[in-house]
C-alpha positions as CSV (number, residue, x, y, z in Angstrom):
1,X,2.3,36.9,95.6
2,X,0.7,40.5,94.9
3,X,2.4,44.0,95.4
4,X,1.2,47.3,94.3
5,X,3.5,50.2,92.8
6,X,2.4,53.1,91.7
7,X,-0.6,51.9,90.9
8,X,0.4,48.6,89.1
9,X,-0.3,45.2,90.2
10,X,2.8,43.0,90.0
11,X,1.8,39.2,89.9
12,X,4.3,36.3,90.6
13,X,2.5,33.4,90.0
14,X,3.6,30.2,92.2
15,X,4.3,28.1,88.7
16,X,7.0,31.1,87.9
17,X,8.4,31.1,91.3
18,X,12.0,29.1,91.8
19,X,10.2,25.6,92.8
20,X,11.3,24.9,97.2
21,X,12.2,28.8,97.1
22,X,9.8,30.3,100.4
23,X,9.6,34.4,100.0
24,X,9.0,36.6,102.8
25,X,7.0,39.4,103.3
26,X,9.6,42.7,102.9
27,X,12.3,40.8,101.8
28,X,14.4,42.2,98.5
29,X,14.5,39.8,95.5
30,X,14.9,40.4,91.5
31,X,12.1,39.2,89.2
32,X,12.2,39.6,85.4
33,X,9.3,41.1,83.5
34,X,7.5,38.5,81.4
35,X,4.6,41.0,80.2
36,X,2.0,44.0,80.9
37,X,-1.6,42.8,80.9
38,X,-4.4,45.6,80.6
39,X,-1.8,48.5,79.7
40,X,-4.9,51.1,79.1
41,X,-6.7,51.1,82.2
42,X,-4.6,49.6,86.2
43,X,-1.7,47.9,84.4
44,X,-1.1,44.2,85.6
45,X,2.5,43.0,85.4
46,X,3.3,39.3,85.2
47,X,6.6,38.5,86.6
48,X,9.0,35.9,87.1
49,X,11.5,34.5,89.3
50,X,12.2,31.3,86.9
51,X,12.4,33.1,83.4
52,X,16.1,32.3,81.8
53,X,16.4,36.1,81.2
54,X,16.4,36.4,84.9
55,X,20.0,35.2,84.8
56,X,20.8,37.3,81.8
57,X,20.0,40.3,83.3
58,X,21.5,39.0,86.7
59,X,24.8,38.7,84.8
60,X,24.5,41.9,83.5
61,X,24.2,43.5,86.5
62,X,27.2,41.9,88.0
63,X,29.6,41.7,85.0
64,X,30.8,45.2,83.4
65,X,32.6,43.5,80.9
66,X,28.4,41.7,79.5
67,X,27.1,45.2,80.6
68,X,29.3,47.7,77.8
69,X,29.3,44.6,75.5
70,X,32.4,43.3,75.8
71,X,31.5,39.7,77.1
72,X,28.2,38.5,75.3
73,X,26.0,35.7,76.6
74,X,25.6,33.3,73.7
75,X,22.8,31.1,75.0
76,X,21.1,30.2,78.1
77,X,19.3,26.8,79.8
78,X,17.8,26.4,82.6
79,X,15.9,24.2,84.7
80,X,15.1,26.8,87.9
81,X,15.8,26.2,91.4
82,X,18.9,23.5,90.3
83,X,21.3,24.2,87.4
84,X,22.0,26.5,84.6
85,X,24.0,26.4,81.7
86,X,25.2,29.7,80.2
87,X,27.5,30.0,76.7
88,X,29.6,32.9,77.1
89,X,31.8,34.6,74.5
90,X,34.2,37.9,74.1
91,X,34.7,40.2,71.5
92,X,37.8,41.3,73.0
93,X,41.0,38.8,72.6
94,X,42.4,40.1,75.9
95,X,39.3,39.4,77.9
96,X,38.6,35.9,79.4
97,X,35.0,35.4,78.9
98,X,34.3,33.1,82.3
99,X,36.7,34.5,84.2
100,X,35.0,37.9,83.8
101,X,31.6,35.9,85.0
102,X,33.5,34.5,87.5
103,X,35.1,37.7,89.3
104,X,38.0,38.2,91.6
105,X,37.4,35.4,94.1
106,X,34.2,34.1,92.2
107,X,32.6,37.1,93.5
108,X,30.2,37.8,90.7
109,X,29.1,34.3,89.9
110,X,28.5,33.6,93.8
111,X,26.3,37.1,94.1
112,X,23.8,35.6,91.3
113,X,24.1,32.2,92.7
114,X,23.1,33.5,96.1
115,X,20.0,35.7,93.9
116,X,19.0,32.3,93.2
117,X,19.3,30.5,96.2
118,X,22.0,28.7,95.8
119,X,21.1,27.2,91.7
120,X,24.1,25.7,90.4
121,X,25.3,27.7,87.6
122,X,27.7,26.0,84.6
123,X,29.4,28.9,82.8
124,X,31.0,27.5,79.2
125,X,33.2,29.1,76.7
126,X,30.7,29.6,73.2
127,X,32.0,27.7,69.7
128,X,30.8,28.4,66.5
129,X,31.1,24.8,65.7
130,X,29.0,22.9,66.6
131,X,30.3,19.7,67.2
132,X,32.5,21.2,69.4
133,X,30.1,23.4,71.2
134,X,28.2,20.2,72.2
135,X,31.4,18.6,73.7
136,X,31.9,21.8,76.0
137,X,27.8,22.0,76.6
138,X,28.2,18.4,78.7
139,X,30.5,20.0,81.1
140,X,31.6,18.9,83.9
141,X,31.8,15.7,81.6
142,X,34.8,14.9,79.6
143,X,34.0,14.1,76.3
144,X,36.3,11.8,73.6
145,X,34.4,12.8,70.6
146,X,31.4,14.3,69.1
147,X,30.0,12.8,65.7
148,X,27.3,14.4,63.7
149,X,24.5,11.6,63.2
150,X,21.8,14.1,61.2
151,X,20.3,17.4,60.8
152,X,21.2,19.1,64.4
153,X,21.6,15.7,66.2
154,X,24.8,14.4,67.0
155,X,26.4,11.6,69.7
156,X,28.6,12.6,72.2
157,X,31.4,9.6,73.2
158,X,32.7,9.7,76.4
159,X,34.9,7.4,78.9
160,X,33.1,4.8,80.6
161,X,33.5,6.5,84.3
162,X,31.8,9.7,82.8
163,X,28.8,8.7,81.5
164,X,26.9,8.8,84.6
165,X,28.2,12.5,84.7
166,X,27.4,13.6,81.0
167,X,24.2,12.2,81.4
168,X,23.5,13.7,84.8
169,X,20.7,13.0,87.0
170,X,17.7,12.5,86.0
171,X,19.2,13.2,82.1
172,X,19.6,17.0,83.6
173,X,22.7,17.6,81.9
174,X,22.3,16.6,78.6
175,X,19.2,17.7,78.2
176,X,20.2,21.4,79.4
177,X,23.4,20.8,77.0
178,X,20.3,20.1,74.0
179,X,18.7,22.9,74.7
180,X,22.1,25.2,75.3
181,X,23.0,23.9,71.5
182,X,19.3,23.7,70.4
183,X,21.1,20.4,68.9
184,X,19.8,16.6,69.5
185,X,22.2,14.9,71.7
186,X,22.7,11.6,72.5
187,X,25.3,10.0,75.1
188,X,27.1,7.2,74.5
189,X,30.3,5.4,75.9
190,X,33.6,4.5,74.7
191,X,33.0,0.9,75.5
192,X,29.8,0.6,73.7
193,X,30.8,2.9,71.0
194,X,33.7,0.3,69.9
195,X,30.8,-2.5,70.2
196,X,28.7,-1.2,68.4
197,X,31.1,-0.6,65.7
198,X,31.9,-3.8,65.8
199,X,28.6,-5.1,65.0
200,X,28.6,-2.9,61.9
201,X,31.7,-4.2,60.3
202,X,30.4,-7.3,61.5
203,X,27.0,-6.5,59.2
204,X,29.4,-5.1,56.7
205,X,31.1,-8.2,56.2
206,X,27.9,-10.4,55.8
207,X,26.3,-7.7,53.3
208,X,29.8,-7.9,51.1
């Protein structure tokens, strides 16, 4: 897709536009800038529709409270045209970070949802510990317990009926939770969490 402005050429190449998304000619629709190509002579401007900082700035067109400052986004993952995980935090102990995103009647949220043609959007409150930041990245999931296995890898236990759900399909929601964190994360549930720690007192025992 090619439009002209003022001279510019604005490019939206099909790998940058939200996959199953059809545009039409004259319609309206918000792309983020990814860069300026041949600035000295006819400027060519690569744009996106898929770009992470599309929802940023989506936000922050929507929110006041992200706008002056007073809500920050923390950290964004996506995976365009289906879900979006978004850390949010506030500066300000009287102002409820997601229900600012949110918006009287989920107004706000549903105006960038409908940007985006309807991309699910999981908004979760930021922690600056980690192990806890993980457990709230795997939302909607309920998670028991989050143990640090290494350098920024860590295993998140969960009941038995949630693993499906932590994992999500396709390993969707983890792996937007890993890249969220920018931690490894691995899934694992109650019931094989207490086996498996059974075979290691078991190996314990036979080592002693």
């Amino acid at each position: 897709v090619t439009d002209v402005y003022e001279g510019s050429e604005l490019y939206l190449f099909r790998n940058e536009q939200i996959p199953g998304e059809t545009l039409v000619e004259g319609k309206d629709v918000k792309v983020y800038i990814t860069g300026i190509l041949n600035k000295t002579k006819k400027p060519i401007v690569k744009i996106s529709r898929t770009a992470k900082e599309l929802v940023k700035r989506l936000f922050e067109t929507e929110v006041p409270e992200i706008y002056d400052g007073t809500v920050e986004i923390k950290s964004i993952s996506r995976e365009a045209g289906s879900r979006t995980k978004m850390a949010v935090w506030s500066n300000d102990a009287d102002v409820d970070a997601i229900g600012a995103c949110i918006g009287p009647k989920r107004s706000r949220i549903t105006a960038v949802v409908n940007e985006l043609n309807g991309e699910k959007i999981d908004i979760i409150p930021w922690s600056e510990n980690p192990l806890e930041y993980i457990s709230r990245a795997l939302s909607p999931a309920r998670v028991v317990k989050v143990v640090q296995t290494g350098d920024d890898s860590a295993m998140a236990i969960v009941p038995d009926d949630k693993l499906s759900l932590a994992i999500g399909k396709g390993g969707q929601n983890v792996r937007l939770a890993a890249k969220l964190t920018n931690w490894k994360i691995d899934v694992k549930s109650e019931s094989r969490a207490t086996e498996d720690q059974k075979v290691e007192a078991s190996h314990t025992d036979v080592d002693d």
